[in-house]
VOLONU-279405 format. One record per residue (C-alpha): residue number from 1; x, y, z. Coordinates in steps of 0.5 Angstrom, whole numbers. Layout:
<nodes>
NUM | X | Y | Z
...
</nodes>
This chain:
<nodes>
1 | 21 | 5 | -8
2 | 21 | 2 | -15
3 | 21 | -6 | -17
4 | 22 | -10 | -22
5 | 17 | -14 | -25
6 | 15 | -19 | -31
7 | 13 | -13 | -35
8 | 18 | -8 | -33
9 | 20 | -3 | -28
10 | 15 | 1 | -25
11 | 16 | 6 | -19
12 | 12 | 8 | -13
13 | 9 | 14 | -14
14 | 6 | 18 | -7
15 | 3 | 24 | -7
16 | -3 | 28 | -4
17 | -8 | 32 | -7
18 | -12 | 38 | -3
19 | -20 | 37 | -4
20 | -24 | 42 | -4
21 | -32 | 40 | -2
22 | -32 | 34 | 3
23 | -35 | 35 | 8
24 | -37 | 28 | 11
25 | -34 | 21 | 12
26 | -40 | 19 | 6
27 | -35 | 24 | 2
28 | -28 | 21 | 4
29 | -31 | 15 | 3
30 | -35 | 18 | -5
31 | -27 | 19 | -5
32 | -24 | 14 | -3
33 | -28 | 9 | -8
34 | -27 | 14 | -13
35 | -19 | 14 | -13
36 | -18 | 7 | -11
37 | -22 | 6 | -17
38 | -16 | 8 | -22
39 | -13 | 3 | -26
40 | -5 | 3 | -23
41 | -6 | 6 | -15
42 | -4 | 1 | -10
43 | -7 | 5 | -3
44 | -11 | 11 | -2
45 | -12 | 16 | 5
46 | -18 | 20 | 5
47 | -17 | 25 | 11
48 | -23 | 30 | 13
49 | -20 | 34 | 18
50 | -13 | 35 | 13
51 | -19 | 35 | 7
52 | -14 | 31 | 3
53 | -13 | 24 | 0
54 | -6 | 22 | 0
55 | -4 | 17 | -6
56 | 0 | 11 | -7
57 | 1 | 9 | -15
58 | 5 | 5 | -20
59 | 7 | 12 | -25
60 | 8 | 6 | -31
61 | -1 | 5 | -31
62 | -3 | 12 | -29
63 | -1 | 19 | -27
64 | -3 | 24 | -23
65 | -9 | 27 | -29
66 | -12 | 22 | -28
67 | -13 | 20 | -21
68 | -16 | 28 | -21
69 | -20 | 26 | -26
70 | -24 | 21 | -22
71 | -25 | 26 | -16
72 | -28 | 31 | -21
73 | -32 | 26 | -23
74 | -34 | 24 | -16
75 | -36 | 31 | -15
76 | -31 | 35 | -12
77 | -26 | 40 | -14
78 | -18 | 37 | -13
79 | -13 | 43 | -11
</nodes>
């Protein structure tokens, strides 16, 4: 799951992340947006039935931290 590009080599990091307080599609899309907004993250899914986001990132241009940053900024708490 890694590539090569003309900076280096990066891998491609999935991982999902529980979130509590989304109670409606204006939530999923609040989180949606917050997420995608990540500097590094290459694809996001938000489910509210799950109440999780599901997160493709480049490891090498953000991590995990920052990505639950943006949630709590967006007014939800990741688990």
């Amino acid at each position: 799951m890694g590539s090569i590009t003309g900076k280096g080599v990066f891998s491609l990091v999935q991982e999902t992340i529980k979130i509590e307080g989304m109670e409606c599609d204006h939530c999923v899309m609040r989180v949606g947006r917050a997420i995608a907004s990540v500097e590094g993250v290459v694809e996001v899914d938000v489910s509210l039935e799950k109440k999780e986001a599901v997160v493709d990132f480049e490891d090498n241009r953000t991590d995990s931290g920052k990505i639950r940053d943006a949630i709590r900024e967006a007014g939800y708490e990741p688990l």
